[in-house]
N, C-alpha and C positions, 0 to 999 in steps of 0.2 A: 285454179285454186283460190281465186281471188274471192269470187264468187262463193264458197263454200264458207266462209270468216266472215261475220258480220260486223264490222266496225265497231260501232257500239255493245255487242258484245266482248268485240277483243279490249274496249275501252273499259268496259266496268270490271272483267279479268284484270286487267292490268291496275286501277288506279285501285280495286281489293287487297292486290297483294301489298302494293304501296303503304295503303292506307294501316295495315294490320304490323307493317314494319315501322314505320315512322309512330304510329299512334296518334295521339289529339297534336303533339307537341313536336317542332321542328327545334333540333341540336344547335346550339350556337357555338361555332369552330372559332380555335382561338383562333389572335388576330393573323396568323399564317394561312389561316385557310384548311380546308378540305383537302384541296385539293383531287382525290381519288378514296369515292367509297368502293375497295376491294372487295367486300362483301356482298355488297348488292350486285357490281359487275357480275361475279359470279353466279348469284344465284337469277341475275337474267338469261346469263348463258343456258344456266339449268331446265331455265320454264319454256329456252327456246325461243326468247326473244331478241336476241340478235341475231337469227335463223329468220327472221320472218320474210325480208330482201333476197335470201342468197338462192340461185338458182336450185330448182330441188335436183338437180344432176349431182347438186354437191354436196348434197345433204339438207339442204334449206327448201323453205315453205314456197317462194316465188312467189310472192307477193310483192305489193306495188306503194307507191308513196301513198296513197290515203293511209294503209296502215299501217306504215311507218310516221306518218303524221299523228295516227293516234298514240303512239309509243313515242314522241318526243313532247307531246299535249301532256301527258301525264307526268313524267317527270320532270316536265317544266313545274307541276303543280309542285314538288316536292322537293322542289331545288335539288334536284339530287346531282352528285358531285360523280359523273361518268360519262367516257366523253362517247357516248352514242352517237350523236351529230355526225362528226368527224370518220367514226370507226363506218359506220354505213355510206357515207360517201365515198369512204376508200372501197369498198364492197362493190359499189354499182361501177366504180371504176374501172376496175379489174372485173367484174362480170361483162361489161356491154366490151370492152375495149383492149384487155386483155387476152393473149393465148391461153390454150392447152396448159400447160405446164406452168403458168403462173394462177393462173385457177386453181389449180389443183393444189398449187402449196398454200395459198394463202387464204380460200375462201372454208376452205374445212375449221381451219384454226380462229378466223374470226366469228364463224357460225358457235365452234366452242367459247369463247371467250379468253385464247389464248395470245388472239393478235388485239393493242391496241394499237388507236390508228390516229395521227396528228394529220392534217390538211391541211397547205396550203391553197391558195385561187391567183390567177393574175391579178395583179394590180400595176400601179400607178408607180409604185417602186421598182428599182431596177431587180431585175432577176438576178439570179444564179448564172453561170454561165458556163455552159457542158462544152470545152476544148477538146484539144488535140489526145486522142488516147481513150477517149470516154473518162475524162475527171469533169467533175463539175468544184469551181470555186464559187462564192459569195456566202448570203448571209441571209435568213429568214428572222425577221423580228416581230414577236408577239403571238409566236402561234400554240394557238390552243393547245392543251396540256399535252407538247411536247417534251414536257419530266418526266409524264407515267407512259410513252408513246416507246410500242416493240415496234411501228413503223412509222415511216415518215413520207406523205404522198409531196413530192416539192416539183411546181415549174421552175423548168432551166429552160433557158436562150441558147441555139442551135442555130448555126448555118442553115439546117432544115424546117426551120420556126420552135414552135414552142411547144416541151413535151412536158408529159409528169413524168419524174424516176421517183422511183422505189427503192427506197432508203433507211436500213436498218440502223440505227440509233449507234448500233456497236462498233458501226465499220469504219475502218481507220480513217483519221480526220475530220468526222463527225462530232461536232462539242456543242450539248445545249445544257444552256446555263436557265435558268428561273429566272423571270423577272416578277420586283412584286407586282400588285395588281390587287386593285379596289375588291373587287370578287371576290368573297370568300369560299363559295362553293363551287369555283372552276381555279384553274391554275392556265400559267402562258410561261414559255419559253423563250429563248433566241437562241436560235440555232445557226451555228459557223459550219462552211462544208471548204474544206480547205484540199484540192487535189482528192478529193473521193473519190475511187472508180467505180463506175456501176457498167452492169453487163447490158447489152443493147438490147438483150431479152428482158431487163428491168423499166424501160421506158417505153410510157405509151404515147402515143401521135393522134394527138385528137386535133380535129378539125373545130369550126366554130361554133356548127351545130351542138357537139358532143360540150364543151366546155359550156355553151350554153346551160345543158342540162344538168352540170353542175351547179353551175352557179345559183339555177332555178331550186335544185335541192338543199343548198344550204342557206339560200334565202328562204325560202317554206319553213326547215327546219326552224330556224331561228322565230320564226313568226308564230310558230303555233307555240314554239315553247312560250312564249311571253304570253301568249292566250292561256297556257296554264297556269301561269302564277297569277298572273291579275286576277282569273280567276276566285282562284288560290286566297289570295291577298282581301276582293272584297268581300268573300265569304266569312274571312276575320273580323274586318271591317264593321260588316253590316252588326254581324254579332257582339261585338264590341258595343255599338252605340245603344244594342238593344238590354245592356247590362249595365251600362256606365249611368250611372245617374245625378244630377244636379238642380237644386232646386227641385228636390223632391220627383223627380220623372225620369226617366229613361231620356238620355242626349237625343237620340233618334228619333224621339216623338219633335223634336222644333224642329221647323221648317226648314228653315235653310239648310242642315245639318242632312234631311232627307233629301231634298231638292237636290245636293252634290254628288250623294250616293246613288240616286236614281237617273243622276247623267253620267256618272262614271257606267251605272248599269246597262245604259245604250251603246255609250262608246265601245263598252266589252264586248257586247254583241254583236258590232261592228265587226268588230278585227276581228272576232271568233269568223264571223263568215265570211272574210275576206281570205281568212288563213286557211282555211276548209277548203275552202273555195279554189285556192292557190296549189293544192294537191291533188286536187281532182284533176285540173288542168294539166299537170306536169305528169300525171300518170298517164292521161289520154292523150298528151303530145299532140295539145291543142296549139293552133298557132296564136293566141295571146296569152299562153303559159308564161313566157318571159319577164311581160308587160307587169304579169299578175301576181307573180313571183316576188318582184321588186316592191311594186304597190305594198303588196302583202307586210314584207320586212319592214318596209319605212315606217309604214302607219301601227304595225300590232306592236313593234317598239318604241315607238316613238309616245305613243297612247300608255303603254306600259311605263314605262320612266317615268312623264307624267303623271299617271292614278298613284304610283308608288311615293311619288312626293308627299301630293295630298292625303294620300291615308295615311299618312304618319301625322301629318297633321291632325288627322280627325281619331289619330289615337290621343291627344293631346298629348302630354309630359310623358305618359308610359312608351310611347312612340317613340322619343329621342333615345332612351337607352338601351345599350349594348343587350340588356336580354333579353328587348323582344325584336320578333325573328322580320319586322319591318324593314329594318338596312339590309338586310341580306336579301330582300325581294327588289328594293332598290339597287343596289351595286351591281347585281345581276343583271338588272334591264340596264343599266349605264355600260355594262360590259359589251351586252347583245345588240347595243344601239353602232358599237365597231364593230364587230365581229364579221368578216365577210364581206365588209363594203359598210361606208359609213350609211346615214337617211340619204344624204345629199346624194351621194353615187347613186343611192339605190332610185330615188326620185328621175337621176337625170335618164338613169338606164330606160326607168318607167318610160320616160316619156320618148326617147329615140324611139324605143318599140313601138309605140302608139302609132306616133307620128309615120313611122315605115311604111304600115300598115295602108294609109292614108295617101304616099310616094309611089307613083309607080318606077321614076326612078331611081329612090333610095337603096343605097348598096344596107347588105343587113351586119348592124353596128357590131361591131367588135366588142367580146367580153370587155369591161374596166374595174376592175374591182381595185381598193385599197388590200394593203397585205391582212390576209384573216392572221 
């Protein structure tokens, strides 16, 4: 099926529809945030966009991270406030590693857009911990919009290592609280699991490999969406200095003012092909998918945060204030630079992989992620 959908057609399909809802002008949410544009969720469920991953056994298109890399490209461009990321990683979760009968309940209803989905990843912090009975106690902090989240994907720590449960928002001993957050176009939670029971058909047992390919998909995610706002961002930019004028000329004609945009221009196109690049691999389940994954997130956010500084700078004064849509491309990339594992994690991860590759005795590194 993959083959039949051509990327860049599903690209310009998708950033159209975008384009014709948002208009020339991006919304500025008050200082609470977005948090969740309902509307939009919805009418991607409608076009069939969050179908695009889901096995077509269950009603979805079967398709593969490139284009779902284009559907996180795009609405990165448009800050849109939906947690795609998240909802599709719980998707591949329960497709690759799930039964029958969890399939069945849950991939129908996210292909509609009736399940949203909160992610967790291992990290550096101590887990949950799934005891005696099947309850799991602990505490997840800061995870992506688990306020508007009908699931919740969370590692707990097992006698038999470490699994994901499957965690409905509603069920007793479940409490997530909002926490604020720089971001205005995503929302973060903390979520307490106090004696929760989950049924053993609710947890999956993934190995290292498998948690790898997590980790690799929400580090891609992450990456291309920052390729879409920078994007995004200096396409404002450039337009900006070709209007603004001083001393009689358009800002954009001095030198230096060009010179900055035309190296912001390379960097973009950097991480654009790095991120690209980063999906390609993780769909073909190449063996320096990982490496490339990691690479990916560190440099296309870490680039991002950065351009987002300076082109506020290069809007000069109109830059600093609340109503233009500048801080909101920046808070974003400062969000996306934690999200999933800090640069530093994602670097060091880069580099055990490399290095492995290189080891013929090297055991192959254990996920590390900080809590997404």
């Amino acid at each position: 099926m993959s083959e039949m959908i051509d990327t860049e057609e599903l690209r310009e399909a998708i950033r159209g529809v975008l384009a014709d809802r948002a208009g020339d002008s991006i919304e500025i949410p008050e200082e609470e945030g977005r948090g969740l544009d309902r509307a939009l969720w919805e009418e991607m469920a409608g076009l069939g966009w969050l179908s695009l991953a889901i096995p077509e056994a269950h009603g979805g298109l079967g398709l593969g991270l490139t284009h779902l890399g284009v559907l996180y490209e795009e609405l990165g461009r448009q800050l849109a406030s939906v947690p795609a990321l998240p909802t599709m990683l719980a998707a591949a979760a329960i497709a690759e590693h799930g039964d029958e009968t969890m399939k069945a309940r849950w991939l129908p209803r996210i292909a509609a857009g009736d399940c949203l989905a909160a992610v967790a990843l291992p990290g550096e912090a101590g887990l949950p911990v799934l005891g005696p009975g099947n309850r799991i106690d602990g505490a997840v902090d800061h995870l992506a919009f688990a306020g508007v989240a009908t699931l919740l994907l969370i590692p707990v720590r097992s006698a038999a290592g470490t699994a994901l449960a499957l965690i409905e928002p509603a069920a007793d001993g479940v409490s997530v609280t909002p926490r604020p957050v720089v971001d205005l176009t995503r929302s973060v939670g903390h979520v307490t699991l106090s004696g929760v029971a989950v049924e053993a058909g609710a947890l999956l047992h993934l190995d290292a490999q498998a948690w790898d390919a997590l980790v690799n998909h929400a580090a891609m995610g992450l990456a291309v969406d920052a390729v879409g706002g920078a994007a995004a961002l200096l396409d404002r930019t450039v337009e900006y200095l070709t209007v603004r004028e001083q001393f009689g000329r358009p800002i954009g004609s001095f030198q230096a003012l060009k010179h900055r945009a035309a190296d912001w221009k390379v960097k973009i196109e950097a991480m654009t092909a790095l991120a690209r690049h980063a999906a390609a691999l993780g769909e073909a389940g190449a063996e320096d998918a990982s490496a490339t994954a990691s690479a990916a997130k560190a440099y296309a956010c870490d680039t991002y945060a950065a351009f987002c500084g300076d082109a506020i700078q290069l809007h000069g004064g109109i830059g600093f204030t609340w109503e233009h849509p500048c801080h909101l491309f920046l808070k974003r990339a400062k969000l996306s630079q934690q999200l999933f594992g800090s640069s530093t994690v994602h670097k060091e991860r880069a580099a055990r992989f490399a290095f492995e590759r290189q080891s013929a005795e090297g055991d192959r590194p254990a996920p590390m992620l900080e809590w997404a």
